[in-house]
C-alpha positions, 0 to 999 in steps of 0.5 A: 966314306961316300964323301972320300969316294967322290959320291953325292949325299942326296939326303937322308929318309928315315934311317937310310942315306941316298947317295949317288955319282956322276953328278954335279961333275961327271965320273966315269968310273962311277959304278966303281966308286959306288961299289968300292963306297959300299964295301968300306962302309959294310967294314966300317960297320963290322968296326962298330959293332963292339960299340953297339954292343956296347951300347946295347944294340949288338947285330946291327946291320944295313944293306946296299943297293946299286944301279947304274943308268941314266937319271935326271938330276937336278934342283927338283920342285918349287919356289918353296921348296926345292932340293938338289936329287937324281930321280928316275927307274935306275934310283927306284931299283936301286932302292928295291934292291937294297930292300931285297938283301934281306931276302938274300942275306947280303949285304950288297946287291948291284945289278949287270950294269954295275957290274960291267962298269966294274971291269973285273976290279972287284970280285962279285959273285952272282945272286940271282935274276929278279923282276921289279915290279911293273916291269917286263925285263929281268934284271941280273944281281949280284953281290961283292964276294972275295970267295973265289970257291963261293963265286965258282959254285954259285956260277955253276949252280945258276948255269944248271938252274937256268939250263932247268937242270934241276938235279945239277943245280940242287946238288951244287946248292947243297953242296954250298949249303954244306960248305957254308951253313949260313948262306941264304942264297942257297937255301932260298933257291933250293926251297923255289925249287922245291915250291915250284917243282911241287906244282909241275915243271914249268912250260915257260922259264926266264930262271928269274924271280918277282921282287914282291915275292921275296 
């Protein structure tokens, strides 16, 4: 799939594939075709599961991350061993976030910039604002939605959440966690909610969350 959609498989690191665009030949849609990749491989999964289950291993799953930015890529180390990857923050993030879906219950998560590059093609719905770490600049993330009624009530609860509008934000929380009883994303911010609220309202606010804490 990755293949089809014009991607680079880097290599593969225990049970996880690395894969990327844009290089050896430029892409300009790049953030597209990452995001197009991740959803069909996402359905490609769902198709196996009779055959997992089949084979004894029922509820199988992966996860996703994305990020788009500036790498270096290239032949990387010595006359003894080299191989042809992209490194740099915009790999580490994106590793992060595929780590952090399970926090989430997604199965994709792609940042701004990925999200700006997808220029309204694919529908996404907003996650949350997260800060790697060692970095000082929060991060907004997001995750492929075809949930238009999902997408508009996670969009009005982050708008009360971030306005510190506590109550506003809760009640549209509930409401999704009435509406759909499996959604973690929910659940997780009404229960940082409570956990922050329970020490005081805090005097400094950014309305993001440390990845490690996840």
């Amino acid at each position: 799939i990755i293949l089809d959609h014009g991607g680079t498989v880097d290599k593969f690191i225990g049970d996880a594939v690395m894969a990327f665009w844009g290089a050896p030949l430029d892409d300009p849609e790049h953030a597209l075709h990452g995001v197009e990749s991740a959803i069909e491989v996402l359905k490609a999964m769902d198709r196996l599961q009779p055959k997992f289950e089949s084979m004894g291993a029922p509820g199988l799953s992966l996860r996703i991350g994305l990020h788009s930015g500036p790498a270096i890529v290239g032949n990387m180390g010595s006359d003894l061993r080299f191989n042809y990857t992209a490194v740099g923050d915009t790999v580490n993030l994106a590793a992060r976030l595929e780590g952090a879906n399970k926090a989430y219950g997604t199965g994709t998560l792609f940042t701004a910039a990925t999200v700006e590059g997808l220029q309204g093609r694919v529908a996404v719905r907003r996650v949350d604002r997260v800060k790697v770490k060692g970095k000082h600049q929060a991060v907004d993330v997001f995750t492929a939605c075809d949930d238009t009624e999902l997408i508009a009530l996670s969009d009005q609860a982050w708008t009360a959440w971030e306005a510190r509008d506590w109550a506003g934000a809760r009640a549209v929380w509930q409401d999704i966690v009435q509406r759909y009883p499996q959604d973690k994303v929910a659940r997780n911010f009404i229960q940082r909610m409570d956990e922050m609220l329970a020490e005081g309202e805090p005097t400094t606010w950014d309305a993001s969350i440390a990845l490690e804490k996840l």
